[in-house]
C-alpha positions as CSV (number, residue, x, y, z in Angstrom):
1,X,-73.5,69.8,-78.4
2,X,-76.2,70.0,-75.9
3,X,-75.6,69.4,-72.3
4,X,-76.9,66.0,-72.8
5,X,-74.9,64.9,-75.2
6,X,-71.7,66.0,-73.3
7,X,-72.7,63.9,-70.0
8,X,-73.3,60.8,-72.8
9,X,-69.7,61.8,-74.2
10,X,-68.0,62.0,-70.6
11,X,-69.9,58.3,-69.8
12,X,-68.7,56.9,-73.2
13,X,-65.5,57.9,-72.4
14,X,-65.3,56.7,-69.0
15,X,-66.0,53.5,-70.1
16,X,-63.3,53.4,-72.5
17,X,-60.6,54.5,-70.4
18,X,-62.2,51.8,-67.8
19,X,-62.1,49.0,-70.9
20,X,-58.6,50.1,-71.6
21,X,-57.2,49.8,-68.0
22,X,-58.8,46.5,-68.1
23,X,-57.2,45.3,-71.4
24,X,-53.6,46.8,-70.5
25,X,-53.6,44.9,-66.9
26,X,-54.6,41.9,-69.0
27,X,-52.3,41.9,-71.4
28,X,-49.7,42.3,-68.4
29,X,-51.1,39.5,-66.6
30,X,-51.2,37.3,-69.9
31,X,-47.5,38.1,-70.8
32,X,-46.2,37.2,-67.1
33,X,-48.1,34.0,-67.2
34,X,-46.6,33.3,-70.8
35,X,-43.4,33.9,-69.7
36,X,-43.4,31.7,-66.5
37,X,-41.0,28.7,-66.6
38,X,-43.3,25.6,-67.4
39,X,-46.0,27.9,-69.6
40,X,-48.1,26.3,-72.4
41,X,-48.0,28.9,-74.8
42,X,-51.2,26.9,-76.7
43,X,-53.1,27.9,-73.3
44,X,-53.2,31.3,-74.0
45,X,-54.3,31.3,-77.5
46,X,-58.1,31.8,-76.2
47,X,-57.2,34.7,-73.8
48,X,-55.1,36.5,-76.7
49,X,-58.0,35.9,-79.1
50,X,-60.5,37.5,-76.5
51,X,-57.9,40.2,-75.8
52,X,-57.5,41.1,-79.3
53,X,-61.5,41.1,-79.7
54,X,-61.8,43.8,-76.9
55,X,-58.8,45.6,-78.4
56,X,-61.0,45.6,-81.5
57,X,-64.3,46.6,-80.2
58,X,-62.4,49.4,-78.0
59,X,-60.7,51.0,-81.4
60,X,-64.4,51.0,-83.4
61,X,-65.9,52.8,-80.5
62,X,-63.3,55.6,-80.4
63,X,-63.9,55.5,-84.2
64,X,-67.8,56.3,-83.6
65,X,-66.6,58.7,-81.0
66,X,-64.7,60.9,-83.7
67,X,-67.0,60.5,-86.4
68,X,-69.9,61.9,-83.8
69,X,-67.5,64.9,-82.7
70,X,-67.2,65.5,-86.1
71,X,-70.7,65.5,-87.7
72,X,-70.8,68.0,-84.2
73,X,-68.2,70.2,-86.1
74,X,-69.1,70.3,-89.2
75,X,-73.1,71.6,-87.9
76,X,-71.2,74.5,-86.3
């Protein structure tokens, strides 16, 4: 892995653990609001659904991530 490619790696990551920080005080706020005394639970159901969809795209991109370090690996 080039010098490059490790300042790409470092950004990617970054992101993620920005993404992640984002989703998790999300999911916090989304769980207080649910829980407040008059809540409509069928208000959230959008929110959840969008949560769950950054959830997803988060996991595929660490996926990438490992197969990428590993194709690194396997050329050493």
């Amino acid at each position: 892995m080039n010098a490059e490619e490790k300042k790409e790696l470092w950004n990617r990551l970054g992101d993620m653990e920005e993404t992640s920080r984002i989703l998790w005080s999300s999911l916090e706020m989304l769980q207080d609001a649910m829980r407040a005394e008059f809540a409509v639970l069928e208000t959230y159901q959008d929110a959840v659904y969008g949560l769950s969809q950054q959830a997803y795209s988060l996991k595929e991109e660490f996926r990438m991530l490992l197969e990428w370090l590993n194709e690194d690996d396997r050329d050493l």
